[in-house]
N, C-alpha and C positions, 0 to 999 in steps of 0.2 A: 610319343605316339599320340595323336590325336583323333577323336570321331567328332558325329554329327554334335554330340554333348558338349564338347570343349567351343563350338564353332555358336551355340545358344546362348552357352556360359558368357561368352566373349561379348555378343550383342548385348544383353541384359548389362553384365558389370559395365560396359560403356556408359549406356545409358544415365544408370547410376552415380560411375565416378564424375560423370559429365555434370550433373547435378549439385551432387557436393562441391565439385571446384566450383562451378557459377556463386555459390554460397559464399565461399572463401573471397572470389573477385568480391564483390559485390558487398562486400566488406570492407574488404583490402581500399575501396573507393568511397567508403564512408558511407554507404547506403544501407548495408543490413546491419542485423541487430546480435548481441553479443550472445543472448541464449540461440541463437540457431545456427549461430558457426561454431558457437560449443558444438552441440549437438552433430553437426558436420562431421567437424573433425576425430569425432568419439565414433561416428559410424564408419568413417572411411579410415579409422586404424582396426576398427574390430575386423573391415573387410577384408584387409590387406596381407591376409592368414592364405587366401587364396590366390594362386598363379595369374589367374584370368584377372583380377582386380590392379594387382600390382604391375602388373601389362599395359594396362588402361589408365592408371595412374602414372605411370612415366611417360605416357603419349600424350595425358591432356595437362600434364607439367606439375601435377602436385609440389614435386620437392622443392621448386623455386615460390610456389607459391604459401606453402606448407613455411617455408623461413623468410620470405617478406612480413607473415602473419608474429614468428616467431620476436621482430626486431621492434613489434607493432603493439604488443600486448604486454600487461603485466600481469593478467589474471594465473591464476598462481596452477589451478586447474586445468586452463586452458594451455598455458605453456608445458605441462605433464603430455599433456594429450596429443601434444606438438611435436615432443621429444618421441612418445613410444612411436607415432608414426613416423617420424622418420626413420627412427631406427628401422621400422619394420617394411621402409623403401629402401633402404639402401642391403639389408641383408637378401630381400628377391631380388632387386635388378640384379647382384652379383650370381644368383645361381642360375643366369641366365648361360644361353650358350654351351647345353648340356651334350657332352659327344659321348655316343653309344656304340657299342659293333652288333651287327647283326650277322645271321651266318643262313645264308640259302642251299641247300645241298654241299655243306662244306666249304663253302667259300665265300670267305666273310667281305665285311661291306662297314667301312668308318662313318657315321653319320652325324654332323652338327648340327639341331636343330635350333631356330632360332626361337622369337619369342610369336604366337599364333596372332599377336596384334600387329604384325607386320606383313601377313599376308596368310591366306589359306596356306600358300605352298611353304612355310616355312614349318609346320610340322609334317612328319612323319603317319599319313595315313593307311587307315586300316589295310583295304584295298593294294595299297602299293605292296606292303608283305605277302598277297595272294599273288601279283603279277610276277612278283619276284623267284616266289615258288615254284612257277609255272614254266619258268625260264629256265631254272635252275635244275626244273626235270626234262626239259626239253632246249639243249644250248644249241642246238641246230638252227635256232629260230634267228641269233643275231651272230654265230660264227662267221669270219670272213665277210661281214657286209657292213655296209653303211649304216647307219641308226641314228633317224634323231625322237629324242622324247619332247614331247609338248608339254606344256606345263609339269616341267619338271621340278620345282619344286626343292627337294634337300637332294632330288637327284640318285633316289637308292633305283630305281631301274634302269635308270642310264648306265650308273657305275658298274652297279652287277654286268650287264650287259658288254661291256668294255672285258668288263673280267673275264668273260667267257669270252673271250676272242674274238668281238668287232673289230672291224679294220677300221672304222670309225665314229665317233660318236658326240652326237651333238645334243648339249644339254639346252633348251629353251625357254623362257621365261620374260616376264616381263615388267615385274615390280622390282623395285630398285635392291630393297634389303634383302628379297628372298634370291638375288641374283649375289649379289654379296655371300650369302650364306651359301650358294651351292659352290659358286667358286672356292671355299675353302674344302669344302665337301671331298671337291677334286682331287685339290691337292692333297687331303690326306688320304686318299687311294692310288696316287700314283705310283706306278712303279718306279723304280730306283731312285726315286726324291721323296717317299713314305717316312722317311727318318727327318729330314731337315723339314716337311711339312709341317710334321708331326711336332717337334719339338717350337716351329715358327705359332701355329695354333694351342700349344700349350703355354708358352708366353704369352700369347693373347689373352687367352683368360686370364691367367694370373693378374697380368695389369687389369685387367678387366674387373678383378675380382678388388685389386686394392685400391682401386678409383671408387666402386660403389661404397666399400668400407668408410671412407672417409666421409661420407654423404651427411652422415648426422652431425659430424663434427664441424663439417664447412659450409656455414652459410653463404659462402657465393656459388657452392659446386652447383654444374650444373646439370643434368641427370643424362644429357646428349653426350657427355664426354664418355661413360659407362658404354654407353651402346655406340659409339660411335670407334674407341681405341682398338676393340678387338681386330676391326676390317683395317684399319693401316698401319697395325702394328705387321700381320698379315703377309701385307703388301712390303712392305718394309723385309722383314726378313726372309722374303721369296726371294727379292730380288739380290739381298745379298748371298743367299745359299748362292744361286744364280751364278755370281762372280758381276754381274749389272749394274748396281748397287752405289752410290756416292757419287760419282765426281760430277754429273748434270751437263757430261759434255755429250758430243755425238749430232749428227745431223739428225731432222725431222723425221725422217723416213725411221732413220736405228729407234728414235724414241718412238713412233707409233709402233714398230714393230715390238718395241718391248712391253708399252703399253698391253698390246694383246696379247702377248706371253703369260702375262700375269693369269689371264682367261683361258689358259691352255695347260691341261698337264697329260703328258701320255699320249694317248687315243682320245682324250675327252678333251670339249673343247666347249667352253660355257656361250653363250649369245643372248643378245637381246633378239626378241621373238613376239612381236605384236601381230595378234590372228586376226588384223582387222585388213594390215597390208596384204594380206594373201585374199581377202575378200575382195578388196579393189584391184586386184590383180587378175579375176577371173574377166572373162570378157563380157560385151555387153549382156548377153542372148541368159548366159548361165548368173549372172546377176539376178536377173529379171525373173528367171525359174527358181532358183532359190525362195527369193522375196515372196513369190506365190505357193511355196511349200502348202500343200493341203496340212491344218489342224495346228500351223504356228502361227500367231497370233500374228498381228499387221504393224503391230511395234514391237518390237525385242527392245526398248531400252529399259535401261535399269535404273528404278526411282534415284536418286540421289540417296543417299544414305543406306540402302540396300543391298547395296554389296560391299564386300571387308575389303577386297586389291583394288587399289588405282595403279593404270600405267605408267609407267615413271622408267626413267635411265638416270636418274643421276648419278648413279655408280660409274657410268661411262663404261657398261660392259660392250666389247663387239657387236654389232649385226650382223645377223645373218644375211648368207649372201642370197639376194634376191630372187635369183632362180634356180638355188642348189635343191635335188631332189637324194631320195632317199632310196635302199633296198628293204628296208623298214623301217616302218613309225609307232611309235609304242608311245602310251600317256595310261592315266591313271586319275580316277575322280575329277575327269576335265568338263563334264555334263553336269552342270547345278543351278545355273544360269540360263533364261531364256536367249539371251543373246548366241550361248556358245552352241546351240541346234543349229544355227549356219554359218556360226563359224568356224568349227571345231570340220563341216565338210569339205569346206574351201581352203583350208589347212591340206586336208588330205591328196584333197582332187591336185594340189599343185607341188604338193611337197612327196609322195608318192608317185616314182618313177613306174613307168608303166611293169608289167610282171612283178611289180612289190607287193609290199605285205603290211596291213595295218593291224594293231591289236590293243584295244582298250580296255581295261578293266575298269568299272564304274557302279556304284551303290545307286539303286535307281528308288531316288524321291520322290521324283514322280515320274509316273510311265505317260503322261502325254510329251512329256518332255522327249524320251526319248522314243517315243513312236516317232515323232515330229522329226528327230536328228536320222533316222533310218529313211524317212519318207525324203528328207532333202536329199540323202547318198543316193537314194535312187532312183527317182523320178528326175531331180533336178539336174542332177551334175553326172548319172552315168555309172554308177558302182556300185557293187555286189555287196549287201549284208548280212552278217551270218550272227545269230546271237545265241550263247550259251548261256545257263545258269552258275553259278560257280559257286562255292561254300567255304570262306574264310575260316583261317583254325579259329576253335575257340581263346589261344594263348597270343590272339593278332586281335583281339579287340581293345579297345579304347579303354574311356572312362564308365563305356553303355554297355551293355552286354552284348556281343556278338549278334545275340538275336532282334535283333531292336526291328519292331516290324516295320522296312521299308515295303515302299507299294509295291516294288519289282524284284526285291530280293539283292542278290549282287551277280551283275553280269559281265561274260565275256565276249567281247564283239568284236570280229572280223572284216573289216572291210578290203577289197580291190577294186581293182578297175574292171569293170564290165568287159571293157572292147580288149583286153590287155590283162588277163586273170594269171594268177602267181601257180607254180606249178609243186611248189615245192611247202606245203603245208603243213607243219609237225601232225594235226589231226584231224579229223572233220569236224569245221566247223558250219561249215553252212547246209546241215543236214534240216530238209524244209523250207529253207529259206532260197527269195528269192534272189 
């Protein structure tokens, strides 16, 4: 589970580990000096105690660089201090890939999370346990309908959602690794493939787990083969539960159709989902009103380095089909970003069929933000906002305390269509609102 704490933790130890490797490089090339890569490497093992650090240290390559230094030195110190770090990289990358059950009014939910330096949505947030709840006392909401979630993430709303009898449901996303990890998510919630899933993602880890083990002992290992065996071992033995499996024959058409199988299990069906196509999708007129939203700023981009997901497919998961809409759309801590105030409504306006239902659950950091995302729903594009307060359990918080003073609290936000309003509402939500 992760909060706003793990998401600081993560910026900070980057920073950091970023620092120390430059040290190491810069070494490694003959330029720095032997007491400050000592020192380096005695800081970045004392670090390495922590999740967020050893996260950051497999992204900016420590352990290849950690045993280039190894082959490099003789200092007697220095190679001590070589060895505990590695050790102490190869035993976190293996406890990566931690799968939990969670249980919402009785009906549980299998969830793999990945590592938070692969993307926001690869942990499990707070909020998502509130939305889940929510659901779970009110399954009227996604029974018999359509459903897709945005920034889904490890996908515990979608799947509950499925659970509770959607007739379909579409999980959305758009970084590569967190699209990877929800895909497994799926499969070990499907119905009558929960067994061969299950057992497919326990063999993952496992290799998962004795690929990092070896990490100290093998100076050519290289720290991508860890994170990189779980997702095709995975794929591997889906496709042979499957009976699909081996022989590489079959025309085009059978191999892309199995291709996307792999992204399908049940009701659920995983997709690549970039919210910038739904923005260029709107026509000229609702562009233009957007763009001029009263109290958003005139640029929504985001500095370089300031946000943790980059959009990416190289997983090669499906896309969404370009003009499929919904009976509801459900997402969770999708507002955190100035960019996602217009685009999170240009999602809605296109991806919500008229008489639908939107339902967000969101920790508000800040409230110009999402003043700003209700002013675009409804001056610009045409749609009804209703917002509640809402009160996470205290046993759904993070690493922060439940009460961590955000500016807006945690809210529940309903959106429809204006010209086209939903008749069938578990409860009132847009009391006040206009």
């Amino acid at each position: 589970m992760a909060d706003e704490g793990d998401f600081i933790t993560l910026l900070v130890a980057s920073e950091r580990v970023g620092a120390w490797c430059d040290v190491l490089r810069l070494y490694l090339a003959q330029v720095g000096s032997l007491p400050r890569v000592k020192q380096a490497v005695r800081d970045l093992r004392a670090a390495l105690d922590s999740e967020a650090y050893a996260e950051e240290a497999r992204r900016e390559g420590a352990v290849p660089l950690l045993t280039s230094l190894l082959k490099r030195t003789d200092d007697e110190e220095l190679l001590n201090d070589i060895s505990d770090a590695l050790a102490a990289c190869s035993g976190l990358l293996a406890s990566g890939g931690k799968i939990r059950t969670f249980a919402y009014g009785g009906t549980p939910v299998v969830l793999k999370e990945g590592a938070l330096g692969d993307g926001v949505g690869a942990k499990v947030w707070t909020v998502a346990h509130t939305f889940c709840r929510e659901m779970a006392s009110h399954p009227d909401i996604v029974r018999g309908c359509s459903v897709l979630e945005i920034g889904a993430g490890c996908g515990a709303c979608g799947i509950l959602a499925a659970k509770l009898d959607a007739q379909r449901v579409v999980l959305g996303d758009y970084v590569g690794a967190v699209l990877q990890n929800l895909r497994d998510c799926v499969h070990l919630n499907a119905a009558g493939s929960s067994g061969e899933a299950a057992a497919a993602a326990g063999a993952a880890e496992r290799r998962q787990q004795e690929e990092a083990a070896e990490a100290a002992d093998d100076t050519d290992w290289d720290p991508e083969d860890a994170s990189e065996c779980g997702s095709d071992d995975f794929d591997t033995l889906l496709a042979e539960a499957a009976g699909r499996g081996g022989s590489g024959s079959g025309d085009q058409q059978q191999q892309r159709q199995q291709a996307t199988a792999a992204w399908d299990a049940g009701a659920m069906h995983v997709r690549f989902h970039d919210w910038q196509h739904d923005v260029d999708c709107l026509s000229e007129d609702e562009r233009a009103a957007l763009a001029a939203t009263p109290g958003v700023p005139a640029s929504t981009e985001v500095p370089p380095g300031a946000s943790i997901d980059t959009a990416s497919n190289e997983c090669g998961a499906p896309g969404m089909d370009a003009e499929e809409q919904f009976d509801v759309v459900i997402g969770t801590d999708i507002l955190y970003e100035w960019p996602m105030v217009q685009m999170v409504p240009a999602v809605l306006k296109r991806r919500l069929r008229p008489g639908g239902r939107a339902l967000l659950c969101c920790a508000v950091r800040e409230q110009a933000m999402f003043d700003g995302f209700a002013a675009a729903c409804r001056s610009a594009l045409g749609m009804r906002v209703g917002i509640t307060p809402v009160q996470p359990r205290a046993d759904d918080a993070g690493l922060l305390d439940i009460r961590q003073d955000y500016e807006g609290g945690y809210v529940l936000i309903a959106v429809e269509h204006a010209h086209a309003p939903a008749s069938d509402w578990h409860r009132d939500l847009f009391a006040g609102s206009a």
